[in-house]
C-alpha positions as CSV (number, residue, x, y, z in Angstrom):
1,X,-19.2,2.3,-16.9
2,X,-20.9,3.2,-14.3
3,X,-19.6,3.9,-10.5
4,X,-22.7,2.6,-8.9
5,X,-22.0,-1.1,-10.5
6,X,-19.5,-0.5,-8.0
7,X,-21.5,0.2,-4.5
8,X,-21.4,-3.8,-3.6
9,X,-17.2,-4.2,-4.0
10,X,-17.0,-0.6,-2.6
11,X,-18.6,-1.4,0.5
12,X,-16.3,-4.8,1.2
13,X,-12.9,-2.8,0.2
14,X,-13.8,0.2,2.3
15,X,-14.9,-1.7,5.4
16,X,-11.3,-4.0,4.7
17,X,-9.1,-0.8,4.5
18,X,-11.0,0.8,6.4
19,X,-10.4,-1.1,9.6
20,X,-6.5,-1.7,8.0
21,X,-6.3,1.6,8.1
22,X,-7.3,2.2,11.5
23,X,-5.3,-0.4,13.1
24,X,-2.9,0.9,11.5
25,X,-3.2,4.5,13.1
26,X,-4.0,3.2,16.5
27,X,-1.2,1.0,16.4
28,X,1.1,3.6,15.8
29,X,-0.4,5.7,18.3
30,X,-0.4,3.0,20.7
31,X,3.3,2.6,20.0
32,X,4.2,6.0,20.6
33,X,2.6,6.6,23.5
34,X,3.8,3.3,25.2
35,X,7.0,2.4,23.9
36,X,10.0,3.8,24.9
37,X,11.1,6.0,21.7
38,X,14.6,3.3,21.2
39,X,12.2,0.3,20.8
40,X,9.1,2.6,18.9
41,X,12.2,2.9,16.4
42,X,13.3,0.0,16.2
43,X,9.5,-1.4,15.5
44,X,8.9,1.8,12.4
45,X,12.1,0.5,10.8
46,X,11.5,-3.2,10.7
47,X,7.8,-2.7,9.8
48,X,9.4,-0.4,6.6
49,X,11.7,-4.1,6.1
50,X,9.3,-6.7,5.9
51,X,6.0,-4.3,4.8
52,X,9.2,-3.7,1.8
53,X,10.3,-7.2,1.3
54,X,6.5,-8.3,0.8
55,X,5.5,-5.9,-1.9
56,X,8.5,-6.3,-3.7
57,X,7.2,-10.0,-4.7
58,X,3.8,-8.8,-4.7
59,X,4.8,-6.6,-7.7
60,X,7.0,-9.7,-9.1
61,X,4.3,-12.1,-9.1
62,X,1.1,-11.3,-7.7
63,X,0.0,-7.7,-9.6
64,X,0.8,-9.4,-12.6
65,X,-1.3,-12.7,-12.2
66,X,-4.1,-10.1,-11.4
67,X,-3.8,-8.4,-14.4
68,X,-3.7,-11.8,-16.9
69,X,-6.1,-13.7,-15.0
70,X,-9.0,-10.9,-14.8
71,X,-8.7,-10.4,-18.5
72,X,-9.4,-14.6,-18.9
73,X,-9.8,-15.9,-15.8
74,X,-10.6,-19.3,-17.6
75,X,-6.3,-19.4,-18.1
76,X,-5.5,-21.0,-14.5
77,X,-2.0,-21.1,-15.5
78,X,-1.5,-18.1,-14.6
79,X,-2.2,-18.8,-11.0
80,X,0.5,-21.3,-10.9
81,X,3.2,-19.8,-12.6
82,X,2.5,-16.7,-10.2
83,X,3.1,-18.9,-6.9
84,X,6.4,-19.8,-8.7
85,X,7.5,-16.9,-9.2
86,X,6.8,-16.4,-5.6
87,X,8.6,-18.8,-3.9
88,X,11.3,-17.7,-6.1
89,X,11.2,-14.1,-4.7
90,X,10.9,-15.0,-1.2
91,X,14.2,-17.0,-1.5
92,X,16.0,-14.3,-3.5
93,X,14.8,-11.5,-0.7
94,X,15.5,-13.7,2.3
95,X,19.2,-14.2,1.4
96,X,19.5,-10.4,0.4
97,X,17.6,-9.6,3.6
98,X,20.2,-11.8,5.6
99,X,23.7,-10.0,3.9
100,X,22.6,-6.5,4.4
101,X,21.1,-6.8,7.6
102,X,24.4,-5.9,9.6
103,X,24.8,-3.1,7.6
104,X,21.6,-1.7,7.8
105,X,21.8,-2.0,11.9
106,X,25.0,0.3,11.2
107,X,23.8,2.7,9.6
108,X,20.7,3.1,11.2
109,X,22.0,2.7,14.7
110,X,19.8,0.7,15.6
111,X,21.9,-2.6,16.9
112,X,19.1,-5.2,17.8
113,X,17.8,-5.1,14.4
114,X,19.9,-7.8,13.9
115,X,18.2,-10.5,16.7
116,X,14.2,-9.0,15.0
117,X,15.2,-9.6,11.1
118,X,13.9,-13.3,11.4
119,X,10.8,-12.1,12.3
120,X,10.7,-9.9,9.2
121,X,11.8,-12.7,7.4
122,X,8.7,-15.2,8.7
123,X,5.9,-12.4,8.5
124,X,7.1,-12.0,4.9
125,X,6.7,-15.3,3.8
126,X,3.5,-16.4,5.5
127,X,1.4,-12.7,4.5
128,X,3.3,-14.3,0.5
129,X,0.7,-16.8,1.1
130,X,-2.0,-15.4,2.1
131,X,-1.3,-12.7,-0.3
132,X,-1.2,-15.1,-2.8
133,X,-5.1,-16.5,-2.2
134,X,-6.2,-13.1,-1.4
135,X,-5.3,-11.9,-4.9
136,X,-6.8,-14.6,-7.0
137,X,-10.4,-13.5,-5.8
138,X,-9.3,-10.1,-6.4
139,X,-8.8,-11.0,-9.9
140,X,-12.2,-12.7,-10.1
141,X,-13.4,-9.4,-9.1
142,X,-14.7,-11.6,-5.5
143,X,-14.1,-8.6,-3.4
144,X,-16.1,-9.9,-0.4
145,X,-13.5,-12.7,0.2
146,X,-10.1,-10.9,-0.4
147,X,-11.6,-8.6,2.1
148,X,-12.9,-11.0,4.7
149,X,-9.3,-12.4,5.4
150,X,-7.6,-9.0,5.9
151,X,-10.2,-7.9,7.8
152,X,-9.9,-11.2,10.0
153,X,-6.0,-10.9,9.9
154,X,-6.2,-6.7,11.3
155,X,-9.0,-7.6,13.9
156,X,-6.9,-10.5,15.2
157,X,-3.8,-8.8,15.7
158,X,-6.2,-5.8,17.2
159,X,-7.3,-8.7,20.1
160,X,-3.6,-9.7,20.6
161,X,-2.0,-6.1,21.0
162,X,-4.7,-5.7,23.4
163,X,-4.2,-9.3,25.3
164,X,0.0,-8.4,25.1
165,X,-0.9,-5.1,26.7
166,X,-3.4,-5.8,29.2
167,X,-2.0,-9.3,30.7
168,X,1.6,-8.7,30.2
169,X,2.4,-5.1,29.3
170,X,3.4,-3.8,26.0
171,X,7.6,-3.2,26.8
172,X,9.1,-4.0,23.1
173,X,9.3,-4.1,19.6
174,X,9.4,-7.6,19.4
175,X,5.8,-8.1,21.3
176,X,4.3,-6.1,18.5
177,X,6.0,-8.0,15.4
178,X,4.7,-11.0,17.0
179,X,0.9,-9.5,17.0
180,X,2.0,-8.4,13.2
181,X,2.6,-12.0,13.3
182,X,-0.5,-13.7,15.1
183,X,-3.0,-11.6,12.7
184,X,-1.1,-13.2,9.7
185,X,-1.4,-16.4,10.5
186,X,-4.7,-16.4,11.7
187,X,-5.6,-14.7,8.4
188,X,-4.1,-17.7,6.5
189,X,-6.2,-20.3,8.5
190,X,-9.4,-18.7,7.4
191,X,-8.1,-18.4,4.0
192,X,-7.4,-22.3,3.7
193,X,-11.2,-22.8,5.3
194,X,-12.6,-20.7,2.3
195,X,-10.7,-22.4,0.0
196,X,-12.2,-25.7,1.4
197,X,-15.6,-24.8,1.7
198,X,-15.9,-23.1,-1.7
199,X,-14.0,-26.2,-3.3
200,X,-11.3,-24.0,-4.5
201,X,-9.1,-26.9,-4.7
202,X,-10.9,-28.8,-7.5
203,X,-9.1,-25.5,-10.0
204,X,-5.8,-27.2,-9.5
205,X,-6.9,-30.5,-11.5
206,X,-7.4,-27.9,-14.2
207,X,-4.1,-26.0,-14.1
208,X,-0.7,-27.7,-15.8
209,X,2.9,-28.3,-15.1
210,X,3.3,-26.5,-18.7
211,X,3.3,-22.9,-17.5
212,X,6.4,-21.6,-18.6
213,X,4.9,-19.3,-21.5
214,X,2.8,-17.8,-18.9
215,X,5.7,-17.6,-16.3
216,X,7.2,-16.0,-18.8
217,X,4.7,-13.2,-19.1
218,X,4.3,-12.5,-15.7
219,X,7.9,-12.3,-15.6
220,X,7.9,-10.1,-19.0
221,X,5.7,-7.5,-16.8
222,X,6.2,-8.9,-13.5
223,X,10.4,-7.7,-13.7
224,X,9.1,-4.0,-14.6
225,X,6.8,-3.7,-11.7
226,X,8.8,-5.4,-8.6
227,X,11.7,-3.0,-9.7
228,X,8.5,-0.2,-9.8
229,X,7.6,-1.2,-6.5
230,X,10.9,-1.5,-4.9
231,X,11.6,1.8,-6.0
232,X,8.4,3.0,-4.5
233,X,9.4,2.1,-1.1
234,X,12.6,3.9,-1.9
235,X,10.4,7.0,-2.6
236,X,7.9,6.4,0.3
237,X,10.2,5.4,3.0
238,X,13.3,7.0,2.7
239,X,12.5,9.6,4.7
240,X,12.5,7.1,7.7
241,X,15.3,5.8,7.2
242,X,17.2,9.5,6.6
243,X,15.7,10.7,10.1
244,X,16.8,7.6,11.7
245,X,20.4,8.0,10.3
246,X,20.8,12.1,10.5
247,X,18.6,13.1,13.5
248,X,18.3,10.1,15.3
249,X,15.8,8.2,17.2
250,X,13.8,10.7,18.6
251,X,13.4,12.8,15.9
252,X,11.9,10.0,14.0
253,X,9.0,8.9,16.5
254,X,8.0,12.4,16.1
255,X,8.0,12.2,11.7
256,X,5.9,9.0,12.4
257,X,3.9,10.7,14.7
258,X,2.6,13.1,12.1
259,X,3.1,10.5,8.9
260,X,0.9,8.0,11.0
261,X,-2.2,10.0,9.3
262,X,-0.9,9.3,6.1
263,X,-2.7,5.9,6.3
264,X,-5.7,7.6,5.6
265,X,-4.4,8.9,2.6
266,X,-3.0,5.0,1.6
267,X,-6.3,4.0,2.7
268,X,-7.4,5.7,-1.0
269,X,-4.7,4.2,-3.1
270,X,-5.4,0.7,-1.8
271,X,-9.2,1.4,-2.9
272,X,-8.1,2.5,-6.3
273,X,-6.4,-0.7,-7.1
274,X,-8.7,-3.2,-5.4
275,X,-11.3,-1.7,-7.2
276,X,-10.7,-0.4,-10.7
277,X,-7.5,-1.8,-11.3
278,X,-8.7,-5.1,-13.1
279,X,-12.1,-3.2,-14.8
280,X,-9.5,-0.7,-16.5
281,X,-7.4,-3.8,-17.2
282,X,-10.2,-5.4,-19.0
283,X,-11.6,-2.1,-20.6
284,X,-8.5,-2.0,-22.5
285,X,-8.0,-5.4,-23.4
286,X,-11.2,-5.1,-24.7
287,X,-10.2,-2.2,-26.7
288,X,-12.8,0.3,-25.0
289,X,-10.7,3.6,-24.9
290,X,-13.7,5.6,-24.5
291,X,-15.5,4.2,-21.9
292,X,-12.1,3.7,-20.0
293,X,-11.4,7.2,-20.3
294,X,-14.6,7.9,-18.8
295,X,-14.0,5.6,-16.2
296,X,-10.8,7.6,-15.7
297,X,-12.6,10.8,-15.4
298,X,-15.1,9.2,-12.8
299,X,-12.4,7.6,-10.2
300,X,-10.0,11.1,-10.5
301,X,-12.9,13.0,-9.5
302,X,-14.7,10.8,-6.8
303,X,-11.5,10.0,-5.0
304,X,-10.3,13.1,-5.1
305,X,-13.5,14.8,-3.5
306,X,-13.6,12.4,-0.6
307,X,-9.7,13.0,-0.2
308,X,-10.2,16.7,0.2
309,X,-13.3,16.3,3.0
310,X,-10.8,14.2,4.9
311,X,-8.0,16.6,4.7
312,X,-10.6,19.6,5.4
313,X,-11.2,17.5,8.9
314,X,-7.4,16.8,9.7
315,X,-6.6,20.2,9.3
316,X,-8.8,21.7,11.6
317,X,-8.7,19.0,14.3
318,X,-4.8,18.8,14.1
319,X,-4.3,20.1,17.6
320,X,-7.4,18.4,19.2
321,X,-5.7,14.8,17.5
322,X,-1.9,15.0,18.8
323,X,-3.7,16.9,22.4
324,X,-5.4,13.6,22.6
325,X,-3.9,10.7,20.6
326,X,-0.5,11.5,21.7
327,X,-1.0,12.9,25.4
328,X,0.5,16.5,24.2
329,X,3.7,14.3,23.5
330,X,4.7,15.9,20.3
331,X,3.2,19.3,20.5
332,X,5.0,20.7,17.3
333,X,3.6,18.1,15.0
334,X,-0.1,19.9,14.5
335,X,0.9,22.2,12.4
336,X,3.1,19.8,10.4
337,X,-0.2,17.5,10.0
338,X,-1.5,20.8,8.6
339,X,0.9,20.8,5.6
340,X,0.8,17.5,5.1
341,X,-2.8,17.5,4.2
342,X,-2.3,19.0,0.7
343,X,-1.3,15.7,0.0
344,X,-5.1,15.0,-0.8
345,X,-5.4,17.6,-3.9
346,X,-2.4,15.5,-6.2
347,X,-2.7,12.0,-4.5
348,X,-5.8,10.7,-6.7
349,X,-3.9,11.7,-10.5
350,X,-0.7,10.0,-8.9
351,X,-2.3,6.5,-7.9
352,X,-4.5,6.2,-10.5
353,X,-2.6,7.7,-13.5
354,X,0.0,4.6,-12.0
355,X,-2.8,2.1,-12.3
356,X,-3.7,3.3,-15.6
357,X,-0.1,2.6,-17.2
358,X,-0.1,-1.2,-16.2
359,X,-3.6,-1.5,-17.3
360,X,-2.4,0.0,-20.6
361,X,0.4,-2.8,-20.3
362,X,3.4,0.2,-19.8
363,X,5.4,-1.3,-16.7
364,X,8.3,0.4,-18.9
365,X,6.6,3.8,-18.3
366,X,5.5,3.0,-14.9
367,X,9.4,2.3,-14.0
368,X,10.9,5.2,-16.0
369,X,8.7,7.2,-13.5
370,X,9.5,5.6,-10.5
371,X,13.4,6.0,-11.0
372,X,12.7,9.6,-11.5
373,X,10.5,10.5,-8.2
374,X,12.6,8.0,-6.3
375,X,16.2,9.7,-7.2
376,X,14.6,13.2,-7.3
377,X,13.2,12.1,-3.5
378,X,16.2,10.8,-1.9
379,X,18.1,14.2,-3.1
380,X,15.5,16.2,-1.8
381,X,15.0,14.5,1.8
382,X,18.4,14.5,2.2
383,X,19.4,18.1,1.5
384,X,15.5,19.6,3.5
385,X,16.3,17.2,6.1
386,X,19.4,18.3,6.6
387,X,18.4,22.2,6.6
388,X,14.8,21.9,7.9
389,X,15.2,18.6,10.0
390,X,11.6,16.1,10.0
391,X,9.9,19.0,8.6
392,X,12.0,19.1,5.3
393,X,11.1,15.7,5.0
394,X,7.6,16.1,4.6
395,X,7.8,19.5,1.8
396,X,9.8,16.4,0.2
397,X,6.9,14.0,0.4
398,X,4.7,16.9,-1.4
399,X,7.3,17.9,-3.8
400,X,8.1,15.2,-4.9
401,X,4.5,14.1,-5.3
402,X,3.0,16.8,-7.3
403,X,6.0,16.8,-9.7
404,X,5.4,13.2,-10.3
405,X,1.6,13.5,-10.1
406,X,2.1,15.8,-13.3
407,X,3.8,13.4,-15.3
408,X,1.0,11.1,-14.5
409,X,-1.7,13.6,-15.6
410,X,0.7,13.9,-19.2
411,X,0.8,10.3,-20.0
412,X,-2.4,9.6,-19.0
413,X,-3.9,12.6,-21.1
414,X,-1.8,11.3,-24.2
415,X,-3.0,7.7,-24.0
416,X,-6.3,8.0,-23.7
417,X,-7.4,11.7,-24.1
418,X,-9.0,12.6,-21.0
419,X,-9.5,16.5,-20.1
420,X,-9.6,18.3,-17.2
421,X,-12.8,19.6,-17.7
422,X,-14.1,16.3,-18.3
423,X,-12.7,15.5,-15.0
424,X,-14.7,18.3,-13.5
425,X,-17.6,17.8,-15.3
426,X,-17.7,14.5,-13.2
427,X,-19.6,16.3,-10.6
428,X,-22.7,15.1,-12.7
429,X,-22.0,11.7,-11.4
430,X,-22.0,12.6,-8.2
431,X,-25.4,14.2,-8.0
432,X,-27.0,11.4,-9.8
433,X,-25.6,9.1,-7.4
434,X,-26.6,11.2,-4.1
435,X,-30.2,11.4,-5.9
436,X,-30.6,7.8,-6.8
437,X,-29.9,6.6,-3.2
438,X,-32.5,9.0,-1.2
């Protein structure tokens, strides 16, 4: 298959995550800079709860219906028992959410995390929704939509954090979960316009209230990848919530100073998914091994490339971005920026070696992975923390990566035979696309 089938979709999922991305960055920044570092804390934590909390049912119920309903997406059932399955979540993570909130405050020291966990709790369950819309075009391979409502929902809350700031002043970490907030739901009232206008509604005449068989399918897979997932955030986040616990507040504004440029590198991994997640999932259904593996080949050497010119750019502009961005205010975090940026030469074999598995159907492999990394991370951020302070976090971010990156590269290699030098051979691809487009 080729790559340039996928210049139309590419376009709409770059310019999405694109602009996610840099809201994202300029949000932090913007945070940093104006926030005292108490409340800039308070907001990374709660934004590591509810961006948690929503993925966790997205992997539960949502990644699933994607994968069924792209392989038939005449099987609307799918759709249904997914928003059950939802709802279910959401219920089962707002009650955990509402125990072990106290003792999360304690332990991170962070006491009016208590009075913000509603907002978590109400962000969660209205982005469910949208979520939930969002994906079913993503599994009709409509890219254009799913990316028209985030890019509605990030350029909303981009006008509010500037309203907030500008007429009132930006003072807490409430403010900001409320323009978290305000894109949401602004991206949910678009989503319920295109729903009317394309007559999306008439597909629930053709759906039933017999869906258990397919409930129980997306709960068969669904159970493997919300535990994945969960135990993702233990891997990714971890570190946030070690700093905030053994250094303290400080010492975390600066991690997230340098980590903010990680959503960059998560602006990649989101492409990977939107884009070749389902057309792997359907290559295998199909039982097209060799044209997935070229596929395979093809996305591990694209990615990658791009991934390396942006780390090439962040590592020689390091000082010139915290100089500026931050106002000087965390002068030691350049040259951290500058390690972190070998991040781009494993990311691509870890993100899509993980899509591969579920395409292949192997949430089992996917989770005996993820309980790895995540165990091998918390042990390593906790001892490098504790010698090397918010550097030791980050050699564990790069650590733990490659290791897991490599067990990626294995499986992959023994499901469906890809080499390396295929994989480099890709450049091929490349050219012929650069010389078709002049």
């Amino acid at each position: 298959m080729k790559l340039t089938s996928f210049l139309k979709n590419s376009v709409w999922a770059f310019t999405d995550k694109g602009i996610q991305a840099l809201f994202g960055v300029f949000l932090a920044i913007y945070i940093l800079r104006e926030l005292p570092s108490d409340e800039a804390a308070l907001f990374i934590n709660l934004q590591v709860i509810f961006l948690t909390f929503s993925n966790i049912v997205h992997g539960m119920a949502l990644g699933p219906m994607v994968k069924f309903y792209s392989e038939d997406t005449t099987k609307h059932n799918f759709v249904l028992a997914s928003f059950a399955l939802n709802l279910i979540g959401f219920v089962v993570g707002t009650i955990l959410l509402v125990v072990l909130t106290p003792i999360l405050s304690s332990i991170l020291q962070l006491p009016k995390l208590i009075d913000l966990m509603y907002l978590a709790i109400i962000i969660s369950f209205f982005s469910l929704i949208k979520n939930f819309v969002s994906e079913i075009y993503r599994a009709k391979n409509v890219i254009w939509i799913y990316s028209i409502i985030n890019i509605i929902q990030q350029l909303s809350s981009l006008v509010a954090l500037l309203w907030i700031s500008f007429e009132i002043g930006l003072e807490s970490a409430e403010q900001v979960a409320f323009v978290i907030l305000g894109g949401v739901l602004t991206g949910l009232t678009v989503t319920f316009f295109i729903l009317l206008f394309r007559g999306s509604f008439k597909a629930i005449k053709e759906m039933s209230l017999g869906f258990s068989e397919e409930l129980k399918k997306i709960w068969d897979f669904g159970k493997y990848t919300s535990l994945s997932i969960t135990l993702q955030h233990v891997y990714d986040k971890v570190d946030i919530l070690m700093i905030t616990s053994l250094l303290g507040v400080q010492e975390v504004v600066l991690y997230y100073a340098v980590i903010n440029f990680k959503k960059v590198y998560d602006l990649m991994k989101q492409i990977i998914h939107i884009l070749f997640f389902s057309t792997m999932s359907k290559l295998w259904y199909e039982k097209k091994v060799e044209e997935l593996r070229d596929f395979f080949e093809k996305i591990i050497f694209s990615t990658t490339s791009v991934l390396i010119v942006g780390s090439v750019f962040l590592f020689f502009s390091a000082d010139f971005l915290f100089d500026v961005l931050y106002k000087n205010k965390f002068p030691e975090g350049a040259n951290m920026l500058r390690i972190f940026t070998f991040y781009a030469l494993v990311l691509s074999w870890n993100t899509t070696g993980e899509a591969l598995l579920l395409a292949l159907n192997k949430p089992k492999s996917l989770l005996a992975v993820r309980v790895f990394s995540s165990i091998l991370n918390v042990i390593m951020n906790y001892f490098l923390i504790s010698y090397f302070g918010v550097l030791g976090a980050i050699l564990s971010t790069l650590i733990a990566i490659t290791i897991v990156s490599i067990i990626y590269a294995y499986q992959s290699k023994k499901e469906i035979g890809f080499t390396f030098i295929g994989v480099l051979g890709r450049y091929k691809d490349s050219m012929n696309l650069l010389r078709n487009r002049r």
